[in-house]
Structure formats: structure tokens, C-alpha cells
C-alpha positions in Angstrom: 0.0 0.0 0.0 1.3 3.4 -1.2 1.2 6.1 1.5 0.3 9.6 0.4 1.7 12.6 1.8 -0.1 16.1 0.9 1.6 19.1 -0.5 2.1 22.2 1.4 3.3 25.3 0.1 5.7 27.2 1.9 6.5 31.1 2.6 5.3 33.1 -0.3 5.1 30.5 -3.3 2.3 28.6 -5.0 1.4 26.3 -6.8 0.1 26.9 -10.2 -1.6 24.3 -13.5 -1.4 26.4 -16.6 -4.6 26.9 -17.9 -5.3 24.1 -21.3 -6.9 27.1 -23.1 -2.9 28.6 -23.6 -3.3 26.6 -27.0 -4.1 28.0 -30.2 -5.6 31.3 -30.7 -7.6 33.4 -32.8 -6.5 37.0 -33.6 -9.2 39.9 -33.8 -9.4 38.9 -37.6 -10.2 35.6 -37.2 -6.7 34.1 -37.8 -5.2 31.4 -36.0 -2.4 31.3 -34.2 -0.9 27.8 -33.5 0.8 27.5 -29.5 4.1 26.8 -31.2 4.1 30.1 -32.8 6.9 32.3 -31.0 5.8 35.3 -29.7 8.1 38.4 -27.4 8.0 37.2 -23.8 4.1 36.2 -23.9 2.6 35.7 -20.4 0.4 32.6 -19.2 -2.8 32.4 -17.3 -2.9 29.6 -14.8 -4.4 27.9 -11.7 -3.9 28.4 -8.1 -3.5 25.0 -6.2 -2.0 25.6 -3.2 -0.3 29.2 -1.4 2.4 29.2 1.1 1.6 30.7 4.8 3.0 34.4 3.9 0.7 34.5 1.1 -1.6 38.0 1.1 -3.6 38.3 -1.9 -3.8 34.9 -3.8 -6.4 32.5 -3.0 -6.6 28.9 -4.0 -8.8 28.9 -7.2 -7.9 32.1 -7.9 -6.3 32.8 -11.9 -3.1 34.7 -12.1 -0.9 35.7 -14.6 2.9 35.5 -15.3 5.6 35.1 -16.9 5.6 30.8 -17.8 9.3 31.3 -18.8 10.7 32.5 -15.1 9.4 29.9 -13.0 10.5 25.9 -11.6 8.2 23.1 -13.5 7.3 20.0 -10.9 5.6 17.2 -11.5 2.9 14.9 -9.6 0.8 12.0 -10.7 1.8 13.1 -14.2 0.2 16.7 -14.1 3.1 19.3 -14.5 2.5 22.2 -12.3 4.6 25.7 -11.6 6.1 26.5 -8.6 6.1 30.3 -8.0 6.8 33.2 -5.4 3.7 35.7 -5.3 5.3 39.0 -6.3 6.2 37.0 -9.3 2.5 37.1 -10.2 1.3 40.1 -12.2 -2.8 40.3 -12.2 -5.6 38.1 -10.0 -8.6 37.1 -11.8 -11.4 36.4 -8.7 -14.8 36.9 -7.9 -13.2 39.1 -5.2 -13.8 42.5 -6.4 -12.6 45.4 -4.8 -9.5 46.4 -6.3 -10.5 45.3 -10.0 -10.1 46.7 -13.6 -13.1 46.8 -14.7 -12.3 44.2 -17.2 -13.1 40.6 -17.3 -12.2 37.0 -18.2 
């Protein structure tokens, strides 16, 4: 029998899934853009899974983005997941609303 052990984040880091959607994409005009087509420094949308203790303003569930590039890549149970400090994240999408942009995913 295989024992499990749970994952907790420490300090100020999370743990983030990219979201599937970074695929393909459309442009404006309707054109699509393949995900192996290289674009300048392109940021990422992904998954909270887990914060650390000295996290402030990131909640599990919660959709950040960042820069895919900059952070450590660990795998469990097959699933490849990003391991990130929080000022390393550059906008929250939440239902929590009261410092928001008006704008919306």
C-alpha cells in the first residue's frame, strides 16, 4: 500500500496548473495562431493550487498571470505544475472584487 503525503506550500510561493486554453488562438481577424508560434515574452494564465503561509492576496482557485518562462516546472501523478513566489505574479482574476479593472475573463 502506497502512503500519500499532501503538498504544502511554503513562505510566499504557489502552486500553479497552466490553464489548457494557452493553446491555439484566434487573432481579432479571425486568424489562428498555432501555441508553437513564437511570440516576445508572452505571459500565461494559470491555476492556483495551493499558497504558502505568507501568502496576502492569492487564493486557491484564484487565476493569475505571469511570466511561464521564469518559474520551476514539478511534477505529480503526471500533471506538470509551476512552482512560483507571489510577487512574481502580475494580475488576480477572482470573484473578489474590490481592487478590479473593470475588465473581465
Amino acid at each position: 500500500m502506497e502512503h500519500k503525503l499532501e503538498i504544502q506550500m511554503l513562505q510566499d510561493r504557489l502552486l500553479v496548473r497552466l490553464s489548457t486554453e494557452d493553446g491555439e488562438r484566434r487573432s481579432t481577424g479571425g486568424i489562428v495562431i498555432p501555441a508553437t508560434a513564437q511570440m516576445a515574452r508572452r505571459l500565461a494564465w494559470g491555476d492556483v493550487q495551493g499558497v504558502g503561509t505568507s501568502v496576502r492576496n492569492i487564493q486557491v482557485g484564484d487565476r493569475v498571470l505571469f511570466n511561464a518562462e521564469d518559474q520551476h516546472e514539478v511534477e505529480v501523478h503526471g500533471q506538470t505544475y509551476l512552482v512560483m513566489r507571489e510577487r512574481d505574479v502580475h494580475a488576480i482574476a477572482s470573484e473578489r472584487t474590490e481592487h478590479g479593472t473593470g475588465l473581465y475573463l
